[in-house]
N, C-alpha and C positions, 0 to 999 in steps of 0.2 A: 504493500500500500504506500501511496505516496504519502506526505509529511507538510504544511504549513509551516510558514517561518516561523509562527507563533507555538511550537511540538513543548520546546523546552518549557514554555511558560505555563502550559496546560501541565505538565506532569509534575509542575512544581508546586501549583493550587490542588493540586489532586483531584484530577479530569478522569471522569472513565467514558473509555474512546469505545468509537465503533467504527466499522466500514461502513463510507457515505458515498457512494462513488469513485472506490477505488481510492478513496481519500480515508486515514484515521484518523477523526475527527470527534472534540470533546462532546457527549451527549448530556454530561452535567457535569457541575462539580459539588453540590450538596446537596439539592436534590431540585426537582422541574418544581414542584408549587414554591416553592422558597427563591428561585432565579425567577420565577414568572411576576410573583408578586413584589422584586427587588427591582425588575421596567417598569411595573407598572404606577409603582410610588416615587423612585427615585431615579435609579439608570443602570443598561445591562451592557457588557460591552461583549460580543459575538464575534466571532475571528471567520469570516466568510470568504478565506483566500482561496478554498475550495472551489469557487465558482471562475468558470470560463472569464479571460478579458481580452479582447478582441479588437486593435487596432487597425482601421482600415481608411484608409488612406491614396490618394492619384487624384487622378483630373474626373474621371468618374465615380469617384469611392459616392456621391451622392444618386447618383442612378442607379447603381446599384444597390443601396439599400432602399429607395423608393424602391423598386422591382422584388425584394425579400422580404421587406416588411410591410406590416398589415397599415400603419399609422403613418401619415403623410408626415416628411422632415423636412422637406424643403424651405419650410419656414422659420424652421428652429434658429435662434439668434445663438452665436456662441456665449457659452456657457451655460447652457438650458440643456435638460436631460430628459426625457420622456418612457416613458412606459410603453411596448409597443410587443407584436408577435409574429414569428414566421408562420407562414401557413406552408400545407400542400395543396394541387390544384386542385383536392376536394373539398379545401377550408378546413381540416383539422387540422390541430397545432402540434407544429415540429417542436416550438419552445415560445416562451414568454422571457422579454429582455427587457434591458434598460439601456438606452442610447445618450449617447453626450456629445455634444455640439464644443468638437475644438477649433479652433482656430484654422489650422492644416488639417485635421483630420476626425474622424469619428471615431468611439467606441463604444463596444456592444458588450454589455455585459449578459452572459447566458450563464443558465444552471449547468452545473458541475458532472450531471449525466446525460449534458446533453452537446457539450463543448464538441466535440470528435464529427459529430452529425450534424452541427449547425456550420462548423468550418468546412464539411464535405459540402456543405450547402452552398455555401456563398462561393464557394472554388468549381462548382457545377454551375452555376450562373453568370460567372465573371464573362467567360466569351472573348471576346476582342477587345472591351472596354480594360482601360488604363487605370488597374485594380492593384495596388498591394496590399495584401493581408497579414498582417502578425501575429501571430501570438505570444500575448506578454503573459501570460497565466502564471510559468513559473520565476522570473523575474520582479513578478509584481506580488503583493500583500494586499488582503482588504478586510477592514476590520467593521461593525457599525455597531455605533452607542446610539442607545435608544431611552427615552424614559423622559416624565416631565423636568427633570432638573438638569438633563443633558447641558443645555445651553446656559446655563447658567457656570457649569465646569468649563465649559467652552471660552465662555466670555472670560477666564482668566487668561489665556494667552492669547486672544484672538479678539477682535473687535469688530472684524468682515464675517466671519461667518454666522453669531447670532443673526443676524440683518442679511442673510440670506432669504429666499423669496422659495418657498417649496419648488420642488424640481427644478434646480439650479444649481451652479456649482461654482468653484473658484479652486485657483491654484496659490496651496501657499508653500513658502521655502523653509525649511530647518534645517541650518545648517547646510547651505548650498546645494540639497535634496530637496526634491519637488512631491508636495503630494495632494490629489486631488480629493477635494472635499464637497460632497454632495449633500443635500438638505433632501433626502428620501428616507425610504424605513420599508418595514417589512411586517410590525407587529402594530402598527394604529395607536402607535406612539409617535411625541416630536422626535427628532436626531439625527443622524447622519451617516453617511459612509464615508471611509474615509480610503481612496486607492495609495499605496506607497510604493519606492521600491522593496525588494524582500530586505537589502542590508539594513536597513531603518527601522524594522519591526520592532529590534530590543528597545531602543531608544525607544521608539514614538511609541510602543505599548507603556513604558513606566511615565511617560509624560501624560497621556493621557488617564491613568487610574494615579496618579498621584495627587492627596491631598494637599491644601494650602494650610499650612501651620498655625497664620496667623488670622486664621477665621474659622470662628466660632459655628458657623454653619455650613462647613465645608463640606460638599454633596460627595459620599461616597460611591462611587462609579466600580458595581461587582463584575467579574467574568459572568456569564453564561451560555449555555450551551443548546443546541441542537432540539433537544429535547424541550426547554421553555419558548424555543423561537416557533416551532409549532403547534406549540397549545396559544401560543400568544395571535398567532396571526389564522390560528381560525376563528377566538374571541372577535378579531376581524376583518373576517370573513374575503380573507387573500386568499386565493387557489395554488397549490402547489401541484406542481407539475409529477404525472406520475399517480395522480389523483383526480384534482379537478381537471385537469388536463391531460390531453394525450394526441397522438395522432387522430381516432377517431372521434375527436370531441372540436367543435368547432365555437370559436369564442363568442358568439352570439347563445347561443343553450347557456354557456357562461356566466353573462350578464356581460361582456367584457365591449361590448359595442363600442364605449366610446374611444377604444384604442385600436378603430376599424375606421380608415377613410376608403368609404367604396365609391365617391366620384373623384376615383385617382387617375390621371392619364398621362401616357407618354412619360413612363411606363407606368402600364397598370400595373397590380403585385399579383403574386402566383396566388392562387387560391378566391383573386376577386370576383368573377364571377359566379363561381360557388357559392360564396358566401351573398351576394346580392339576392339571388335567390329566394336561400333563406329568411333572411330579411323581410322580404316581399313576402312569401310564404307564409312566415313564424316559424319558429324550430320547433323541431317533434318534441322537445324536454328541455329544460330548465332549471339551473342551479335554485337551491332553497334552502333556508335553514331550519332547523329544528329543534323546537327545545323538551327533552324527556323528562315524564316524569320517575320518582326516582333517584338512585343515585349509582346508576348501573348506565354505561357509556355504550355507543353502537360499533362496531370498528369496519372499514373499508369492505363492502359488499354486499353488508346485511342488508335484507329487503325493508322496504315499506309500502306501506297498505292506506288505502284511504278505504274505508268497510271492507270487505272482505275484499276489493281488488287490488293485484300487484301492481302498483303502479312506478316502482323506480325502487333505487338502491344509493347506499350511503357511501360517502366517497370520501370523507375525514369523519371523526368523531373525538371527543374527549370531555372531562369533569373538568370543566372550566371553573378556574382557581379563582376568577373575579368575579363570578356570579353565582358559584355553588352549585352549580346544577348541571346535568349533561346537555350537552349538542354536538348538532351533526349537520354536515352540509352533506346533502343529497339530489340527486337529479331523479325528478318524474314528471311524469307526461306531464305538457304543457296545458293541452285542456283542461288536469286537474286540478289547476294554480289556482288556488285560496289562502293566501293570508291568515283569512281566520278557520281555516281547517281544522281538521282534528284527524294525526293521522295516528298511525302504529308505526313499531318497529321491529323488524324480530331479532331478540336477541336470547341466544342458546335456546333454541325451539318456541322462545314465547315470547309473545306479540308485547310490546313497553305502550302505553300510550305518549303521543307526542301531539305540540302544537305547530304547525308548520308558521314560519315570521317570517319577515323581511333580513336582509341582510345587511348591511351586518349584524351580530351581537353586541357588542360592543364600540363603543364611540366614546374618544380620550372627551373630557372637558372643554 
């Protein structure tokens, strides 16, 4: 398994790892309800150098990512970052990324199981056009602090990036090292990412968890792992790939529409037609949330029922730590879409009752 620049420092907090992608990466360090509820009061810092980063760059590097991605970029101003996905040409999603508007060049940030297949992607479409592609993934480090007091730890060495504008970024220097900092998130918390080179990681991990001595309210910023970042970010209600997403799921069922420009032209993106379609049609099914009653959780598959019909299955679950209660985001038939539902769920032969809601569950302050 590969290693992050941050290996040492996880084994020194005492991290129990798992395979993530061919990645050993911390799933906790003291346990998930105690790192979930350390974002969501104060701040978690997540080491996510596990995830693909993708410089792309030439005289076309912008036609060709209008042509791969779902989300028009040709407007993006440098340094603005957006949310966007590759499709195929039936409209299911290759991957969900995050794009940044440099100066000379773009980068795409993709999931870490899906890096290999998205660079086969973009190097299958390149053609003629005046394309270099990079991969910084092991070069680079990316770490994100999450939680309402993030910025507040921020604001001691920095005075630009509090006054960051969501999805937007800036580059600042330590030490004649550059590192890019984003105002994005993953868990429906404020905070950041922060991309570096990997030699920087020792440095700029104890600069960023280091308290200030001489104040009395010094926010302490804990490690966490893997394991809080997914109970946090279904509280709201983010799709992870592999789950809510996949090749045969198309990001309108999703809800993810608005990171879809389907009056794109010259070039259209692969999968646009397909997904117009849909569109115009409505999808056969439709992400939802669920909340059980109970204190027993649904996990990836289980069915659900609205009376006695099957009508979809659960695609995350878990006993979410800030509301006490189980949920689960599921996909069912779109005719059956009620809000104020009342559905089932099966879990170990027997049916849970459940209220089907809106999405997300949770919403910061």
């Amino acid at each position: 398994m590969q290693r992050t620049p941050f290996y040492k420092f996880h084994s020194q907090h005492g991290a129990r790892f798992v395979d993530f992608a061919g990645w050993e990466m911390p799933i906790m360090y003291r346990s998930i309800i105690e790192e979930h509820r350390q974002v969501r009061t104060a701040g978690g810092l997540f080491d996510v150098s596990h995830m693909g980063r993708l410089k792309i760059s030439g005289r076309d590097a912008r036609r060709l990512l209008e042509r791969t991605l779902t989300r028009r970029i040709s407007d993006m101003k440098q340094g603005a970052c957006r949310y966007s996905l590759v499709c195929n040409e039936q409209g299911g999603v290759l991957d969900d990324v995050l794009v940044y508007r440099f100066e000379y060049h773009w980068l795409l940030v993709v999931n870490a199981s899906n890096r290999e297949k998205i660079l086969a992607h973009l190097h299958a479409h390149v053609g003629d056009w005046a394309v270099k592609i990079e991969d910084q993934t092991l070069s680079t480090a990316m770490v994100a602090l999450q939680g309402p007091r993030v910025m507040d730890q921020i604001a001691r060495f920095s005075t630009e990036v509090p006054n960051l504008r969501r999805y937007s970024f800036c580059i600042k220097k330590l030490l004649a090292l550059e590192m890019t900092i984003s105002r994005t998130g993953y868990t429906g918390e404020d905070g950041v990412e922060v991309i570096l080179p990997s030699l920087m990681a020792g440095m700029a991990i104890k600069l960023l968890l280091r308290e200030d001595p001489d104040s009395q309210n010094s926010v302490s910023i804990q490690p966490a792992g893997l394991g809080a970042r997914d109970t946090l970010r279904m509280e709201a209600g983010m799709p992870l790939y592999g789950h809510e997403l996949d090749e045969a799921t198309d990001p309108i069922s999703a809800g993810l529409l608005f990171a879809v420009s389907l009056d794109k032209d010259d070039p259209t993106f692969i999968g646009q037609e397909a997904l117009k379609k849909i569109a115009q049609d409505g999808p056969a099914r439709r992400l939802i949330g669920l909340k059980l009653d109970g204190r027993r959780t649904a996990r990836q598959g289980a069915s659900v029922y609205i009376g006695d019909s099957h009508v979809g299955n659960v695609t995350s679950g878990c006993l979410s730590p800030t509301l006490g209660f189980p949920i689960v985001m599921a996909y069912i038939e779109a005719d059956r879409l009620d809000t104020d539902a009342t559905a089932s769920v099966e879990i170990s032969s027997k049916r849970v009752d459940a209220q089907v809601t809106a999405l997300p569950f949770y919403k910061r302050p």
